[in-house]
N, C-alpha and C positions, 0 to 999 in steps of 0.2 A: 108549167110556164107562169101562171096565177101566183105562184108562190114567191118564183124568182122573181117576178116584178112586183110584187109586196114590200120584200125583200131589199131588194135595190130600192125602193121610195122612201124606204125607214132607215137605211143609210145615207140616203142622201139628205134626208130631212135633217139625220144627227147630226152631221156631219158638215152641211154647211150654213148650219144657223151656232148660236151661243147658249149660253146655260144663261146668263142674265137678260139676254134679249127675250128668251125663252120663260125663263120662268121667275125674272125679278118683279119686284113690283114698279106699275106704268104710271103710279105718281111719287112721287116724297112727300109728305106731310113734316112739317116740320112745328110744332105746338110752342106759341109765346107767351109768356105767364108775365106777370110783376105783381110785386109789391110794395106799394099798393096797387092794387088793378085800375084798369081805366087809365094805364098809360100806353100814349098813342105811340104807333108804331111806324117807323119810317125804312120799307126796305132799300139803299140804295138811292134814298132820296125821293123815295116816291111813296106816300101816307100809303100806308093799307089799312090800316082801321084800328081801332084799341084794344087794350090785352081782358082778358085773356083771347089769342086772335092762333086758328090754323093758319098757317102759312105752305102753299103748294110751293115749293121751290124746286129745281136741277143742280143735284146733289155733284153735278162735274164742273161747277159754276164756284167762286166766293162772294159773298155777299157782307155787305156791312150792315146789320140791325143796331138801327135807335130807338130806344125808347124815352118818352118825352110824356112828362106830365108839370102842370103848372106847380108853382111850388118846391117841387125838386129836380135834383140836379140830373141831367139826363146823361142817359150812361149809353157808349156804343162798343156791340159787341160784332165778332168778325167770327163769321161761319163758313165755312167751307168742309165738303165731303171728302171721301176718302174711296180708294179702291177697296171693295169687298173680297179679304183675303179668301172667301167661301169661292165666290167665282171666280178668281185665279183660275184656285186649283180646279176646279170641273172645267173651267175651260182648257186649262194643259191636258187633262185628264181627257177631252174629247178630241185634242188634236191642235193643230195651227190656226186654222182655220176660224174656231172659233175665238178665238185669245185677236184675232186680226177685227173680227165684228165686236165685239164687246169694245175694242181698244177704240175702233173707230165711231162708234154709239155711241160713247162714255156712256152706256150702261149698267156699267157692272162698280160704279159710284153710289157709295151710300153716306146718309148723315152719321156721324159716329153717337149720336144723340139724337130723341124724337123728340126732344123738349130743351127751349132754352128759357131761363129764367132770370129775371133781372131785382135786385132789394134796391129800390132808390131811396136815396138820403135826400134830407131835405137840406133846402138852401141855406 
């Protein structure tokens, strides 16, 4: 009886969770570099601080990054994630079930880059 309900808890476990909810990663990093460094950075209109700068962002999200430094010209670049064709497939591969949590989580979104990069010109 020990076994059958082991058994039955590790199916239901697989079964009605996801591969990305499961075993993605629970932040994004996303890394801001320029050239020259020490150009501030504007996510969305709201300063986060100067480059070289980690940026935690939701990879199910798009965002508009600025970067701004006195002297040159500021350049705005447009991010946004993508679906991880990896957790697709393991979620089809686990069932419905899962492909319905991930879809509704947007967890199974990732940055297609862990690093964006800006060369600003000067004025």
């Amino acid at each position: 009886m020990k076994k059958f309900i082991l058994l039955l808890t590790v199916i239901t476990t697989l079964t009605l969770t996801s591969c990305a909810t499961l075993f993605g990663p629970k932040s994004h990093s996303l890394s801001a570099t320029s050239n020259p460094q020490g150009a501030e950075i504007y996510v969305d209109g709201e300063r986060m601080g100067v480059t070289p700068l980690k940026l935690e962002l939701d990879p199910s999200k798009t965002y508009s990054i600025e970067y701004r430094k006195k002297g040159y010209r500021s350049i705005t670049k447009i991010v946004k994630g993508k679906v991880g064709v990896k957790w697709i497939v393991l979620d089809i591969l686990g069932g419905l079930i899962p492909v319905v949590i991930d879809a509704a989580t947007g967890n199974w979104y990732e940055f297609e880059k862990d690093r964006i990069n800006a060369n600003l010109e000067n004025n």
